[in-house]
C-alpha positions in Angstrom: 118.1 63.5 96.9 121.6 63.4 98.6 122.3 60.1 97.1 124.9 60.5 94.7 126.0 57.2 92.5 130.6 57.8 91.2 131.8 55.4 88.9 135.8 56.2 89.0 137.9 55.1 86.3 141.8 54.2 87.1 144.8 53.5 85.8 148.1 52.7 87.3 146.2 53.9 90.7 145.4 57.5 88.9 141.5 58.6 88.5 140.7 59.5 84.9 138.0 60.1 84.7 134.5 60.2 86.6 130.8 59.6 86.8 128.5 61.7 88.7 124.9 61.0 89.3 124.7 64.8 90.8 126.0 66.0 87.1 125.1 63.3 85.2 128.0 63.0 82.9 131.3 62.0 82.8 134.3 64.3 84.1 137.9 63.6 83.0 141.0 64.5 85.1 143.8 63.8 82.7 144.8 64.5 79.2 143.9 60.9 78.4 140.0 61.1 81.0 139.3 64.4 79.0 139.1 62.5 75.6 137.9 59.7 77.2 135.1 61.9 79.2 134.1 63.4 75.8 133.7 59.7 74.1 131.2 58.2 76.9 129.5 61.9 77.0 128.4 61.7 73.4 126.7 57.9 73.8 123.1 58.2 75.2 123.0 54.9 76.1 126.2 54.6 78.2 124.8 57.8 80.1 121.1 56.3 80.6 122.5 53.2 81.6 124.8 55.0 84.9 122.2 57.2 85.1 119.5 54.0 86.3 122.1 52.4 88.4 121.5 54.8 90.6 117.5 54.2 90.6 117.9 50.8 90.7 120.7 49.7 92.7 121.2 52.5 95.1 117.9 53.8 96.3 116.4 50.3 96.9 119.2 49.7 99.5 118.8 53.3 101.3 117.1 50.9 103.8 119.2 48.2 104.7 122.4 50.6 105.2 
């Protein structure tokens, strides 16, 4: 349960925006992440599929770390 999967989004070495398995949803951190946060928000299937990374890539290899 203290696993926590981030998928940062940058441009010109400045985070946008943010996934957060904890949340579960995007976060933006600019004027431009905000709209962009909003866009992938409203699509189910962008959020189930960041949402099973973390089932399926990170807590199989709890292990072997």
């Amino acid at each position: 349960k203290d696993i926590e999967y981030i998928r940062s989004l940058y441009y010109n070495k400045v985070e946008y925006a943010r996934f957060s398995s904890s949340l579960g949803k995007y976060v933006g951190y600019t004027e431009y992440g905000l709209k962009q946060a909003d866009y992938f928000n409203s699509q189910a299937s962008i959020l189930a599929g960041l949402r099973a990374t973390k089932e399926t890539v990170c807590k199989p290899n709890i292990d072997s770390d």
